[in-house]
TORKOL-4160 file (C-alpha; in steps of 0.2 Angstrom, whole numbers, padded with zeros to 4 digits, m for minus):
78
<pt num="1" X="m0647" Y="1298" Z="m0230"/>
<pt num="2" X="m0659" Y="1312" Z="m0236"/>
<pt num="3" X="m0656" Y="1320" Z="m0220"/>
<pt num="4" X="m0677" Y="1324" Z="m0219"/>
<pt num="5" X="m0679" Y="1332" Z="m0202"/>
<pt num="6" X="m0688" Y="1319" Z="m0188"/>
<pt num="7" X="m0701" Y="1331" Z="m0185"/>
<pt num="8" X="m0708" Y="1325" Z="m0201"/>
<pt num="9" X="m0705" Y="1306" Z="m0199"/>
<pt num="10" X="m0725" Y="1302" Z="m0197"/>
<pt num="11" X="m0722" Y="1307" Z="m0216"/>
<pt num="12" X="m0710" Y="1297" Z="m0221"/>
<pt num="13" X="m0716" Y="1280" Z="m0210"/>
<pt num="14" X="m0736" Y="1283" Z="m0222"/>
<pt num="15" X="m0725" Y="1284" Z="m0237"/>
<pt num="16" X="m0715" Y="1268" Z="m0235"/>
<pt num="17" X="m0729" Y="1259" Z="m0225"/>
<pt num="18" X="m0742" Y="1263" Z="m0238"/>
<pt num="19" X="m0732" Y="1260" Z="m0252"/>
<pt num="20" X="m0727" Y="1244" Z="m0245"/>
<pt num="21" X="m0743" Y="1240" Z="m0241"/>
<pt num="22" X="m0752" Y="1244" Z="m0257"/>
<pt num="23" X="m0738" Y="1233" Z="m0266"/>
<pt num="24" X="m0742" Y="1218" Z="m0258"/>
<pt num="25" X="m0761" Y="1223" Z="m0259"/>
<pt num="26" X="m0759" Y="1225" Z="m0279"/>
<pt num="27" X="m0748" Y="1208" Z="m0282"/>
<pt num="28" X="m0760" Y="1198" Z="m0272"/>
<pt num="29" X="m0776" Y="1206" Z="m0283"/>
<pt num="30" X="m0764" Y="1203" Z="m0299"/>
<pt num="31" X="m0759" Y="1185" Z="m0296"/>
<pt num="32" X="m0773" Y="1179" Z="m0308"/>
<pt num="33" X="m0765" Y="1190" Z="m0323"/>
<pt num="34" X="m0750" Y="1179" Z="m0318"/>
<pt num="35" X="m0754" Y="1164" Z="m0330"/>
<pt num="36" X="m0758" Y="1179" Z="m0342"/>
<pt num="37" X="m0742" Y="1187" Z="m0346"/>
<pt num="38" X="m0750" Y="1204" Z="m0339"/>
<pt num="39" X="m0744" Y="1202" Z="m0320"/>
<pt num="40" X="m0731" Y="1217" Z="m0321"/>
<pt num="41" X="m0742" Y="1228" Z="m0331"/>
<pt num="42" X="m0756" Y="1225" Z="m0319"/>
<pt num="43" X="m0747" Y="1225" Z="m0303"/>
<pt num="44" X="m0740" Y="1244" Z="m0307"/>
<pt num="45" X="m0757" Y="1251" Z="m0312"/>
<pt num="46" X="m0765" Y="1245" Z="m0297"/>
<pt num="47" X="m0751" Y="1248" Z="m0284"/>
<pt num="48" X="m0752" Y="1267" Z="m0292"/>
<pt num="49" X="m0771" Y="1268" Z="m0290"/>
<pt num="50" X="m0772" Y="1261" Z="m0272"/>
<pt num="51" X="m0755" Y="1271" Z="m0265"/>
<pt num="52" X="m0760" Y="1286" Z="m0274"/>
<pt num="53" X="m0778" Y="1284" Z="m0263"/>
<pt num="54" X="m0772" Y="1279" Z="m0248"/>
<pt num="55" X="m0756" Y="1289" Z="m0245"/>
<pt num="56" X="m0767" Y="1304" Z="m0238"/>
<pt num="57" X="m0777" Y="1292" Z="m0227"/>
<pt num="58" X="m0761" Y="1282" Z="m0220"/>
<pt num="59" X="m0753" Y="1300" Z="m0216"/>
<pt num="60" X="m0768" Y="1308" Z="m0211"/>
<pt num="61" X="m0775" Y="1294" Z="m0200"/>
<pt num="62" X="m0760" Y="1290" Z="m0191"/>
<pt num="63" X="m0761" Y="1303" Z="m0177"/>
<pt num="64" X="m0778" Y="1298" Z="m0172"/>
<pt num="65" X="m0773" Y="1279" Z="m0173"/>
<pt num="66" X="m0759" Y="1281" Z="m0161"/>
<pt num="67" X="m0770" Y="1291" Z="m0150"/>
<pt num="68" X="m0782" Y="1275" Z="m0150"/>
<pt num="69" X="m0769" Y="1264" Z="m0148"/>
<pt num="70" X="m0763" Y="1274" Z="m0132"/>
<pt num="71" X="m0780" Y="1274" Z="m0126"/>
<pt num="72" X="m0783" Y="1253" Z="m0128"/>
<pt num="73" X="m0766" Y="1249" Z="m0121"/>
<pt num="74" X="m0756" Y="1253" Z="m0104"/>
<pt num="75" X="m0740" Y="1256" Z="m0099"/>
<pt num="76" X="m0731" Y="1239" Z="m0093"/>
<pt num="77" X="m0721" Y="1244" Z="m0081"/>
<pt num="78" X="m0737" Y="1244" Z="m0069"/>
């Protein structure tokens, strides 16, 4: 493994969630080009516009989200 040091894993989890998130976003929006023969060429431009735009929100946001989510949820062992 790359051996990245946890203290940075809130990093790490917005690069593969966003990734992985704006891929599936970017095939969905592409699946007309499908018919077209411009699917792939499609797909990779827009996965690149959206992950480069919402990388900084999915690492940024993260902290405050989990903060929410604390704050809507308990503990279950009560």
């Amino acid at each position: 493994m790359l051996g990245i040091p946890r203290r940075y894993s809130h990093f790490v989890f917005g690069v593969i969630q966003s990734g992985l998130t704006c891929a599936i976003a970017a095939a969905i929006a592409s699946y007309p080009f499908l018919s077209e023969g411009h699917f792939v060429r499609h797909w990779l431009q827009s996965w690149a516009v959206a992950w480069l735009l919402m990388l900084p929100v999915v690492v940024f946001a993260a902290p405050g989200i989990r903060k929410l989510t604390y704050a809507l949820t308990r503990d279950e062992s009560r």
